[in-house]
C-alpha positions as CSV (number, residue, x, y, z in Angstrom):
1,X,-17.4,-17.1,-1.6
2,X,-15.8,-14.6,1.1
3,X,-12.1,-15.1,0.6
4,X,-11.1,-14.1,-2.9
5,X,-7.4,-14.4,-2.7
6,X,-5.3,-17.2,-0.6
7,X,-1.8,-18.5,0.1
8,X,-0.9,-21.8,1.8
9,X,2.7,-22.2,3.2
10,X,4.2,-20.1,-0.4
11,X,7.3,-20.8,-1.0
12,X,9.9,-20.0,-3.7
13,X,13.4,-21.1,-3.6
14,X,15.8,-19.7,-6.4
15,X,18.7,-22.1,-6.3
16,X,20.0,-21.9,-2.2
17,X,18.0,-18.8,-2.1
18,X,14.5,-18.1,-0.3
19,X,12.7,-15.6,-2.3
20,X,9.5,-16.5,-0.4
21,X,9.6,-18.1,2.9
22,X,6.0,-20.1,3.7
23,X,3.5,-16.8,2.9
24,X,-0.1,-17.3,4.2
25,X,-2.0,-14.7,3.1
26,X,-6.1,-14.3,2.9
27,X,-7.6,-11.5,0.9
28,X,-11.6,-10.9,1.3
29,X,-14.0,-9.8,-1.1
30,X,-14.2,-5.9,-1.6
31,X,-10.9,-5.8,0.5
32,X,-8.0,-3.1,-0.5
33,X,-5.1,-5.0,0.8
34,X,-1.7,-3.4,0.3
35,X,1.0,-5.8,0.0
36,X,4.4,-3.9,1.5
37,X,7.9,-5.0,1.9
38,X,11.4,-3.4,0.9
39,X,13.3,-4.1,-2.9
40,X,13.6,-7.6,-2.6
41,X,11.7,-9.0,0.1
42,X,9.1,-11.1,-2.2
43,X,6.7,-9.1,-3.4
44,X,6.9,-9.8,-6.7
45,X,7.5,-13.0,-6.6
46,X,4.6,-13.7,-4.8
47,X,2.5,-12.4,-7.3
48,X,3.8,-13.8,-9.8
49,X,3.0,-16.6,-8.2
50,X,-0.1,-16.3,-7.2
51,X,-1.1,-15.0,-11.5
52,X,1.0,-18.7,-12.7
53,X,3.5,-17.1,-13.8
54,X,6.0,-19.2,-12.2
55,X,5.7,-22.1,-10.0
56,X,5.9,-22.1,-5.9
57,X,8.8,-24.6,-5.0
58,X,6.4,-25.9,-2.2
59,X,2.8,-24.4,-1.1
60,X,-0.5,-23.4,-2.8
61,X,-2.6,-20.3,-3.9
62,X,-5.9,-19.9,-4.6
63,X,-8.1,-17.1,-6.1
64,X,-11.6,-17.5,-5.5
65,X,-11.5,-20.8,-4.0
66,X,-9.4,-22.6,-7.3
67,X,-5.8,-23.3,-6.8
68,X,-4.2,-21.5,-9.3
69,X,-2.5,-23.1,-12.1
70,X,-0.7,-22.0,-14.9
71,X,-2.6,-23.8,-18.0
72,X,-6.3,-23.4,-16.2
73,X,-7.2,-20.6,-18.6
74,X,-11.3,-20.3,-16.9
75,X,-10.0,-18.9,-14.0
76,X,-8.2,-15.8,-15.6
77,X,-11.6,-14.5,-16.8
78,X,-12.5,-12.9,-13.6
79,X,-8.5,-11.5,-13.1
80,X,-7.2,-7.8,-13.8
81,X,-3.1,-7.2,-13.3
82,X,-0.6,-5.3,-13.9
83,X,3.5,-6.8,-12.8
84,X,5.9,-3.9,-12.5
85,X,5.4,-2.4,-15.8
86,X,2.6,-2.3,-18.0
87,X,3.9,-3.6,-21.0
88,X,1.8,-2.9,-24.3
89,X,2.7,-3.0,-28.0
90,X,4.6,-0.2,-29.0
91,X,3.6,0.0,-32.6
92,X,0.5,0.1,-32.1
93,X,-2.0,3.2,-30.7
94,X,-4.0,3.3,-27.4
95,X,-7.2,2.5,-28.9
96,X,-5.4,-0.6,-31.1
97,X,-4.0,-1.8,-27.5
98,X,-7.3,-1.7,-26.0
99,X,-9.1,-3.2,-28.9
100,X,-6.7,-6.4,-28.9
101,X,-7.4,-6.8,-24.8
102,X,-11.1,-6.7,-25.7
103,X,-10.7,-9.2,-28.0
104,X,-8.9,-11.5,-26.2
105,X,-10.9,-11.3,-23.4
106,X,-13.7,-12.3,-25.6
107,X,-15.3,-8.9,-24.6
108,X,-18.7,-8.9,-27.2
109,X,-19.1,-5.0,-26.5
110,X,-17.0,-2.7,-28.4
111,X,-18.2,-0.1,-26.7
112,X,-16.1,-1.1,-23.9
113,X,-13.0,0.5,-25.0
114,X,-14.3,3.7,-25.3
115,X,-15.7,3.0,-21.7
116,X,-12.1,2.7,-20.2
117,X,-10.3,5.1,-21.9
118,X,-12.7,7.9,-20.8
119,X,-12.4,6.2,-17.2
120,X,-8.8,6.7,-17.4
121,X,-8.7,9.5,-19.3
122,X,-6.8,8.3,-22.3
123,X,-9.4,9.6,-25.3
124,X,-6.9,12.5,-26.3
125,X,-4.5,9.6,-26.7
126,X,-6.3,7.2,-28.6
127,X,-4.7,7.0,-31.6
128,X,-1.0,8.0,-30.2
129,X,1.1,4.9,-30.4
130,X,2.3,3.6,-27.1
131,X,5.6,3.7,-27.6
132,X,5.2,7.8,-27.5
133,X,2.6,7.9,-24.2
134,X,4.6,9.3,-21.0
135,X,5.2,6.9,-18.1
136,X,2.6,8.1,-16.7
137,X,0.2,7.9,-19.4
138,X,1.8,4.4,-20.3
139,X,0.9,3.1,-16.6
140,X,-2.5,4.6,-17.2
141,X,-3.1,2.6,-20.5
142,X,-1.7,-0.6,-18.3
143,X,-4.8,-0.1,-15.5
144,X,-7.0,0.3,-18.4
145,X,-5.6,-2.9,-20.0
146,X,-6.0,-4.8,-15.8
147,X,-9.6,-3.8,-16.2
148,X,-11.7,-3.7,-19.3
149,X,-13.3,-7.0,-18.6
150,X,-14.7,-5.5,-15.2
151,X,-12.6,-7.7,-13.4
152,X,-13.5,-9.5,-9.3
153,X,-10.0,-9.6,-8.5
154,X,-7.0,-7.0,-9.3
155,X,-3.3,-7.9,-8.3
156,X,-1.7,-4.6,-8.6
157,X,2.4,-4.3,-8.3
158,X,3.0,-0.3,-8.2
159,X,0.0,0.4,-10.2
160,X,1.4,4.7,-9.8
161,X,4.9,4.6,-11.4
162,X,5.0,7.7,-13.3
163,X,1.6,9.0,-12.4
164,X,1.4,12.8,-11.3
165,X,-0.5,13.6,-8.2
166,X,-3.6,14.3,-9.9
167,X,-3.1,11.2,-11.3
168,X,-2.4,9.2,-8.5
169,X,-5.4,10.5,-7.0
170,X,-7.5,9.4,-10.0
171,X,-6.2,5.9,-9.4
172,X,-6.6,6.2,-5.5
173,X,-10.1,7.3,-6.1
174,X,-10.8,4.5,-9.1
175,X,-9.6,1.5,-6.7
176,X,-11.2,2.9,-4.1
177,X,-14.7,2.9,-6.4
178,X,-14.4,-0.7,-7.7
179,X,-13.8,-1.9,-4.3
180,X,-16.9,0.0,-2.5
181,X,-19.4,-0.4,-5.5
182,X,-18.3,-3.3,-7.2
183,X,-16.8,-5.7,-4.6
184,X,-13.4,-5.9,-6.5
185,X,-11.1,-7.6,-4.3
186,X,-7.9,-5.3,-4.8
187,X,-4.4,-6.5,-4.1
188,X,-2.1,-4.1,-4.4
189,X,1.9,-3.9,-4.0
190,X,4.0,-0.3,-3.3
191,X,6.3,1.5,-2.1
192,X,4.4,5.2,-1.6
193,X,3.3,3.5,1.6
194,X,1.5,6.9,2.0
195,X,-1.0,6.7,-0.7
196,X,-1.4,2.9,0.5
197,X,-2.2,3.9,4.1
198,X,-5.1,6.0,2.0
199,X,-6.8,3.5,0.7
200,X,-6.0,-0.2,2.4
201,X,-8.5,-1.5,4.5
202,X,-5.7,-4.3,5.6
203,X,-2.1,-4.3,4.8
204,X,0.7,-7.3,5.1
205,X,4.4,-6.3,5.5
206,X,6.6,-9.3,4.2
207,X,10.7,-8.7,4.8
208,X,13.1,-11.4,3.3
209,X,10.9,-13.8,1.7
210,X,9.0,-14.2,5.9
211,X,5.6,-11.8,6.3
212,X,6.2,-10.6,9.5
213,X,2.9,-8.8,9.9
214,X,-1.0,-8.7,8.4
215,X,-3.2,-6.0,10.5
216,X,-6.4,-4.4,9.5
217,X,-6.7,-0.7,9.5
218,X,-8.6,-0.2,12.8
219,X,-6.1,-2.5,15.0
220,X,-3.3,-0.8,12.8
221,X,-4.8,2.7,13.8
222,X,-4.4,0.9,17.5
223,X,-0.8,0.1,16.6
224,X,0.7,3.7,15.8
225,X,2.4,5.2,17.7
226,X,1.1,8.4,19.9
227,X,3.5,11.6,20.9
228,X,2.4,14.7,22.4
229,X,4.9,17.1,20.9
230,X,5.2,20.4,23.5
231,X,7.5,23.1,23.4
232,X,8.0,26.4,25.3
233,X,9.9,29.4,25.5
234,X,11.6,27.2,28.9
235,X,12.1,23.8,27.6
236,X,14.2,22.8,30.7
237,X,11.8,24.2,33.3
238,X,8.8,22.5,31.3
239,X,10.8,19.1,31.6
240,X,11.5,19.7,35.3
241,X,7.7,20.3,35.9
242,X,6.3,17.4,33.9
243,X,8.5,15.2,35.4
244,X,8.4,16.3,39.1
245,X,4.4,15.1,37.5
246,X,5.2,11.9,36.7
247,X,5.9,12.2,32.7
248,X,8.3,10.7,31.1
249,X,9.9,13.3,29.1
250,X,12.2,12.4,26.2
251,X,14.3,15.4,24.1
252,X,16.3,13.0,22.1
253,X,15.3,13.9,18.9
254,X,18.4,13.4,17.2
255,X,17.3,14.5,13.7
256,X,16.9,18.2,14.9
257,X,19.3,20.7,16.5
258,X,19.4,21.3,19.9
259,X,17.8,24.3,19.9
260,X,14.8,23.2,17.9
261,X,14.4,20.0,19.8
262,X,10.3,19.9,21.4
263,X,9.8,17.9,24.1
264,X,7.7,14.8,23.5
265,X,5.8,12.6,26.3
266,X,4.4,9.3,24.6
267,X,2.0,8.2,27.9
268,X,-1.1,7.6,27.2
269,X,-2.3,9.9,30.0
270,X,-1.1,13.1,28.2
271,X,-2.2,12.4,24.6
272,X,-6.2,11.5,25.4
273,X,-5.7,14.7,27.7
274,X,-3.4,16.9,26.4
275,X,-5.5,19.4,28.2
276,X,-4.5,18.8,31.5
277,X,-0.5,18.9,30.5
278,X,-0.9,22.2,29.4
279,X,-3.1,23.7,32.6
280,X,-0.3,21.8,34.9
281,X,2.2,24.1,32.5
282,X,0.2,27.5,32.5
283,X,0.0,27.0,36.5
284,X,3.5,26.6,36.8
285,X,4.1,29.5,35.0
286,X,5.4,27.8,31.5
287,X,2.8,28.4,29.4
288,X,3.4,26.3,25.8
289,X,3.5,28.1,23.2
290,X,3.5,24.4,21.3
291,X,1.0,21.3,22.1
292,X,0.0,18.8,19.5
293,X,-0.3,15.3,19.5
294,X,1.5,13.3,16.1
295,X,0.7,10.4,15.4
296,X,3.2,7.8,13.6
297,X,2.8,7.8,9.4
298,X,2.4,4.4,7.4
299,X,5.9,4.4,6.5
300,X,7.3,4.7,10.3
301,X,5.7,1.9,11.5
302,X,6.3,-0.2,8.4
303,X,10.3,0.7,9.4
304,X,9.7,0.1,12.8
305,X,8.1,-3.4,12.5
306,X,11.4,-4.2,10.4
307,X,13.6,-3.2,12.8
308,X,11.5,-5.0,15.5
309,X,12.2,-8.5,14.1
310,X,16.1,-7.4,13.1
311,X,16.2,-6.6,9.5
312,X,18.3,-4.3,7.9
313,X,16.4,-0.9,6.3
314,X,18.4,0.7,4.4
């Protein structure tokens, strides 16, 4: 089966409020999909949904082709999570933890545990009791925990809270493994939309319950936006030539001063040949002494596509 993860018309209302408003969303096999939204906008609860942890008010969801339901125990087997912190039991040590998810995941080979905490690089830890482990070593022992039974599907809310950057790397790099050479079908929800834009191979954007858009990575690569950034030691002449050109030259950068403001042409014509706007400036005599072309990070567009269907982002 192809599609490892699916919603149908989700929907969770919390008394008169729409936590989730009708969520279709279809996660393939091997896929990274990052699940993105602001604090609030259903996340979450869509997960916890989709795990039976609580009940849609109307709608389905499905992991590999079985509606999911709270007291069907068989189809946990082949499920690995982690919902928004990775609880373990204090008292006990890392290897104690792990030992107790081996057994009840009816795991037969011991040798299992030592297998993930070397993965994760928890064996100094071993026999440190939980409560004691650092967030970041706490959310470590928590992705150990998601995954010790090899798992075909992960449903992952901030799976790097705490983590350092060599850390999150390790986890980027981990994911990015089971997904390639193991077909795990990876859901993951965050808000370092730049460590998501690393890894997704198809993200969903859901705002106020609604998911307001699902792209893949090469149409989303499409999708962001283009500026050719230029600047000169004449920024006024530049304009006046590239626009006696035909460019469309906007200065309105409001987040800079006025004196540091480039100029910035978003045609399409200048940033495939960015070339030709700077011979048409060396000719005029306004040589750039800046020409780059930027292109728009995860988190901008994620803003922008809020914006674009009138929601509030801050």
């Amino acid at each position: 089966m192809n599609e490892m993860i699916n919603t149908n018309n989700l929907t969770k209302l919390y008394g008169k409020t729409l936590a989730v408003d009708n969520v279709n969303l279809s996660v393939k096999k091997g896929e990274i999909f990052g699940f993105l939204g602001l604090n609030g906008a259903g996340k979450t609860t869509t997960i916890r949904m989709l795990l039976g942890m609580i009940a849609p008010t109307t709608g389905q969801c499905y992991l590999q082709g079985d509606k999911v339901i709270a007291g069907k125990i068989s189809m946990w087997k082949d499920v690995g999570y982690i919902v928004e912190t990775p609880y373990s039991y204090p008292e006990l040590t890392v290897r104690e933890n792990l030992e107790i998810i081996r057994r009840l995941r009816g795991i037969g080979d011991k040798k299992c545990v030592d297998w993930i905490m070397s993965k994760l690089k928890l064996g100094g830890y071993a026999d440190k009791k939980a409560k004691h482990l650092s967030l970041g070593n706490a959310q470590r022992l928590g992705i150990a925990k998601a995954i010790i039974h090899k798992p075909k599907i992960l449903i992952l809310d901030e799976p790097t809270n705490g983590l350092d950057p060599e850390g999150i790397v390790e986890v980027r790099e981990l994911l990015q493994e089971l997904a390639k050479n193991s077909g795990v079908t990876i859901l993951i929800s965050s808000h370092k939309l730049d460590e998501i834009s690393r890894i997704a191979t198809n993200i969903a954007i859901i705002h106020e319950g609604k998911l307001i858009k699902e792209i893949d990575r090469a149409r989303l690569e499409n999708q962001l936006k283009k500026t050719l950034i230029l600047d000169g030691k004449d920024r006024s002449g530049m304009a006046t030539i590239l626009s006696k050109s035909g460019y469309i030259v906007d200065t309105s950068d409001e987040h800079l001063p006025q004196e540091l403001r480039a100029l910035q042409i978003q045609s399409k014509g200048a940033i495939v040949h960015p070339e030709k706007v700077a011979t048409l400036l060396v000719n005029a005599g306004y040589p750039p002494t800046l020409l780059k072309v930027e292109k728009e990070d995860l988190e901008t567009y994620f803003l922008r596509m809020i914006e674009e269907v009138g929601g509030a982002t801050k």
